[in-house]
N, C-alpha and C positions, 0 to 999 in steps of 0.2 A: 883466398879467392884467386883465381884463373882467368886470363881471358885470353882470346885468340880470335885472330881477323881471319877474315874466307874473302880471301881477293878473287873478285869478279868485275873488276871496273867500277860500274856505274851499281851495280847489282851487289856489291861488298857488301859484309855482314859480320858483326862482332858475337861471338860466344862468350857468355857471361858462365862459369863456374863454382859454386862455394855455397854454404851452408848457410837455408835461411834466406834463401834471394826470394823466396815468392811473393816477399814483402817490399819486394822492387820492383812489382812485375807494375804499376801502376806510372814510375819512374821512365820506365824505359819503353814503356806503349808512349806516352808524351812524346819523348823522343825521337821516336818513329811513326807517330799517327800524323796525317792528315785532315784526321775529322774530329770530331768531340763524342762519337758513336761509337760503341765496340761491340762485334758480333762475339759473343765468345760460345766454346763450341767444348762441351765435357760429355760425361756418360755420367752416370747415375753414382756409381762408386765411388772414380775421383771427388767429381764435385762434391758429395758427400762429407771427405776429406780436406778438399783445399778450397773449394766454390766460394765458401765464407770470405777466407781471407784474399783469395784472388780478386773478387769483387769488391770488397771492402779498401785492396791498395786502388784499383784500376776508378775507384769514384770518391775515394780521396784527392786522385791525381784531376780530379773535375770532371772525369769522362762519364759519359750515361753506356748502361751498360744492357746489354740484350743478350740474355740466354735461349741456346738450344742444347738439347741434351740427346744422343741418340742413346739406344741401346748398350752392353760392353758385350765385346768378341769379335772374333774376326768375320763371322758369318755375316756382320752388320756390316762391313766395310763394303756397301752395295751402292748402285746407284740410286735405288728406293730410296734410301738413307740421305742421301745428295739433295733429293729433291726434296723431302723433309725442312732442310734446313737453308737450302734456299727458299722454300713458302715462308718461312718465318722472315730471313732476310726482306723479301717481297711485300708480304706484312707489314714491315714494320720502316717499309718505303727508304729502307740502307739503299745510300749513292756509294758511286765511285771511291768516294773518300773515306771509307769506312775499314776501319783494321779489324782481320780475324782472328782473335785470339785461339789458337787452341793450346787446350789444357786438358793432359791425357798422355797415353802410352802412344805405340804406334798406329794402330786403328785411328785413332782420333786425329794425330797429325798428322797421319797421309788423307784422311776423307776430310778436315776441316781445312787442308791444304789444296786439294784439289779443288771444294767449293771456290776457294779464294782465286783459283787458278779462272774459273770459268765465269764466275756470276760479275756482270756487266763486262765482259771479256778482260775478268783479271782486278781483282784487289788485294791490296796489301795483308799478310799476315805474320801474327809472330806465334813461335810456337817456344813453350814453355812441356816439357816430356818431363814426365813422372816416372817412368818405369826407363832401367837400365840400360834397356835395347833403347827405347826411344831416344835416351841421352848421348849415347854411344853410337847413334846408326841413322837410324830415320829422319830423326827433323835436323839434320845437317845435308848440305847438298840440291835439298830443291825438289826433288823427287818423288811429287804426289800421285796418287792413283786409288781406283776400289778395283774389288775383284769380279771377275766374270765367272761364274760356275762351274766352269771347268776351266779355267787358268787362276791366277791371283798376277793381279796387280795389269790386267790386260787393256786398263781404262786410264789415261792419267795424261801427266803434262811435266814438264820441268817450269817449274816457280819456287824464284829463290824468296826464304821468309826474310823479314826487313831486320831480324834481330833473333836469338834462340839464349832462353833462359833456363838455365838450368840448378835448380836447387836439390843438391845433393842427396840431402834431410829428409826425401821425399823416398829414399829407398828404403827406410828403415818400416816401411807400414808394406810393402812388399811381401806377399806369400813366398815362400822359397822357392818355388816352383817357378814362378814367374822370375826371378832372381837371377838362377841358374839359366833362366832361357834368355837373358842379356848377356851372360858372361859368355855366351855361344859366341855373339857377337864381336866380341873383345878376343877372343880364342881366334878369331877368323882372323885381324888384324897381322895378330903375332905370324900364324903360320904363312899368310900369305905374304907381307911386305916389311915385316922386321923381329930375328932372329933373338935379339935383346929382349925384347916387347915379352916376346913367347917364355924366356929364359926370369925374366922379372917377374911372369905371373906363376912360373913352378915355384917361385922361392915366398912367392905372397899369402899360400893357400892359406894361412890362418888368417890371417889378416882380413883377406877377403871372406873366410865364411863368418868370423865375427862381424862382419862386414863396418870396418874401421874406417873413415872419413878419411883422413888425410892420404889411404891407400885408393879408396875409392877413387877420391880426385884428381889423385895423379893418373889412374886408368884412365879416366873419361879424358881426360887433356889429353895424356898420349895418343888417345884411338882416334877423338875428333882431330887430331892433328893429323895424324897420318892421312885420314879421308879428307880434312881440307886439301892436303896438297894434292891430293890425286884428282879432286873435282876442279881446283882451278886450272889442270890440265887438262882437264876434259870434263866438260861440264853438263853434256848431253850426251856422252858416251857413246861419242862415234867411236872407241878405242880403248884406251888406259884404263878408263874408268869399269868397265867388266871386270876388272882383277879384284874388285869389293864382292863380287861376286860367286865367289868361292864358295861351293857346297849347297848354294842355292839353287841351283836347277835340281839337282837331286831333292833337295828339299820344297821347292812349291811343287813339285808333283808329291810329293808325300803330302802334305796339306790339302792340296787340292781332290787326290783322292779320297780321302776323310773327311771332304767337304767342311776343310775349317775348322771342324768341332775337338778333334783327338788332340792334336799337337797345337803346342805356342809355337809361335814362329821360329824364335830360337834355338828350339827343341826339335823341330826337324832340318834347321842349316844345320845342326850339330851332327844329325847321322848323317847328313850331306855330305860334311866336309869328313865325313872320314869312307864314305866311297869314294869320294876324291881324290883320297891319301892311298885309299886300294890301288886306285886306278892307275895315281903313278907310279908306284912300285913295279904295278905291275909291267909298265911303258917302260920304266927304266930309270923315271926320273928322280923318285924316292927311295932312300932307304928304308931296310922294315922297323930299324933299332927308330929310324923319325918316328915312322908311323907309329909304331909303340908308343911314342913319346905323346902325340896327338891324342891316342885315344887314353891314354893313362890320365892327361890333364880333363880333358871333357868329363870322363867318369869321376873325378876326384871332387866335379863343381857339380857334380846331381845330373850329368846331361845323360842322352841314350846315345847309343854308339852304334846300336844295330837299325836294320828294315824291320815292319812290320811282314806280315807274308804273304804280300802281296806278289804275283805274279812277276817275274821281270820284265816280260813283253807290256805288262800294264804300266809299268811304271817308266817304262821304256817310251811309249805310248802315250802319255802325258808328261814328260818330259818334251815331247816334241811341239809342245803347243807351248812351248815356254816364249818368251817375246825375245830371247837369245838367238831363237834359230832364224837363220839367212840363208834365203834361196836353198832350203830343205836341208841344212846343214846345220847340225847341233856343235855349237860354241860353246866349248867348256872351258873356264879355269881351273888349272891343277895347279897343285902346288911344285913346285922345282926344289921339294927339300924344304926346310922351316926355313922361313924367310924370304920366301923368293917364289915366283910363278912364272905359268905359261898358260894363253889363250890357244887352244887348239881345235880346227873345225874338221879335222879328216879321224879323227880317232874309230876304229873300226867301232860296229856294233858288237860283233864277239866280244872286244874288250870291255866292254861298259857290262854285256853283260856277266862276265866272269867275278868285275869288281861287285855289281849288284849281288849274284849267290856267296859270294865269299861275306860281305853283309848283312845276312838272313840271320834271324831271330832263330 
């Protein structure tokens, strides 16, 4: 077991790590509830998978328990979906004092984060992330939101959860596909804010595709660690905190124009972060033997590395409706080399689009 604090003050928050914890998840809603109510908030699959036992700890621990379940995929991370599950909330006459459990990947903790964000203006939630990316990225940080039809993620709030559970155990019922599209995530870590990290995960790849627990673990601590520190620096990203952001503007325009359905999330920050790696090369700020090195580890873990063939002025073009851009100026982070970055708002258009064709399937 792991655990790690996320200093925010008043708003602090402990990460529980290790094998087998969803049988605590009952333990530490006590701990952090308010009410004797829990809203819990899955999709059809998971719950399928852990609903049993998720329930089964949470009304052991005394609490009565209220299911909502949306849809799975990211096209459901809508506000349709929102209001869904506050009717049920409303329903079932949940006050103030009621905790949101969510139980799910990321779809589920940013839209069951969000609800908790808004309904009676903000209650408590814990989020407990089943899938890689979610453990590694999403429900740390505070960072809830659904998506608008042409952006993703253009609806939301910063609401830190009261506690984040995470049981390891939960990777092994993982498609691979979904798998690989966490380790995007954990791949962004290394490249952007530590050179070790990135150097750890070339020497791990067996490891990680037998996908072995006590390697696992140590990924997930390392990465939620690096993103604790950078959220307690900035916690609303007026600043620092854009550098988690690596390969994502490339990539929610990729998603966005696929309306959701093509790519997992982590599968399109993945060819993100390596037009990113184009981009600085191209600037001056990477080397090609890095960028080799970036897209050698992404392909080794199942990821894609190229664009689909879309347009560059399209993708250029939705890119621009990212919540990145200020005062008509596209905020990019590039990487400064493995290990290291830079926020830059003046990067010409010729150059993005040179990195974009040099990316073409």
């Amino acid at each position: 077991m792991k655990t790690l604090r996320v200093e925010l003050g008043v708003r602090a928050y402990t990460i529980t790590i290790g094998e087998g914890f969803l049988d605590q998840t009952g333990k530490i809603a006590c701990d952090v509830a308010r009410s004797r109510r829990v809203l819990l908030v899955s999709n059809p699959t998971v719950f399928a998978l852990y609903g049993t036992r998720t329930t089964a700890s949470l009304e052991k621990a005394g609490l009565e328990v209220i299911t909502q379940l949306v849809p799975d995929g990211e096209e459901y991370k809508t506000l349709a979906q929102v209001e869904t599950v506050i009717d049920r909330a409303v329903e079932k006459q949940l006050d103030r004092q009621t905790l949101v459990v969510a139980l799910g990947g990321g779809v589920i903790g940013d839209l069951a984060g969000f609800v908790a964000a808004i309904y009676q203006r903000g209650v408590d939630f814990l989020q407990i992330p089943t899938t890689l990316l979610a453990q590694v990225d999403s429900s740390v940080g505070g960072k809830v939101a659904v998506n608008h039809r042409q952006a993703k993620n253009m609806m939301g709030a910063f609401h830190q959860p009261r506690a984040v559970l995470i049981d390891t155990s939960a990777l092994f019922t993982l498609d691979g596909r979904e798998y690989a599209a966490g380790m995007a995530e954990v791949v962004k870590y290394g490249v952007a804010l530590d050179r070790d990290f990135f150097t750890y995960l070339e020497n791990r790849l067996g490891e990680i595709g037998r996908r072995e627990l006590p390697v696992l673990e140590e990924i997930i601590y390392r990465s939620c660690s690096l993103k604790a520190r950078v959220v307690e620096r900035d916690e609303t990203e007026q600043g620092l905190r854009a550098v988690l952001n690596l390969g994502h503007t490339f990539g929610h325009a990729l998603e966005a124009l696929t309306q959701y359905r093509t790519y997992r999330h982590g599968e399109a920050v993945a060819a993100g972060m390596v037009v990113a790696c184009y981009l600085s090369e191209h600037l001056g700020l990477m080397k090609d033997t890095e960028v080799a090195r970036v897209k050698a580890l992404l392909q080794k873990l199942g990821l894609p590395v190229a664009l689909p063939g879309f347009a560059s002025e399209t993708i250029m073009e939705a890119m621009y409706l990212d919540k990145k851009v200020q005062g008509g100026k596209l905020r990019l982070v590039l990487p400064r080399g493995i290990g290291a970055n830079t926020i830059l708002d003046d990067v010409r258009p010729e150059s993005i689009r040179t990195a974009l064709e040099r990316a073409r399937i």
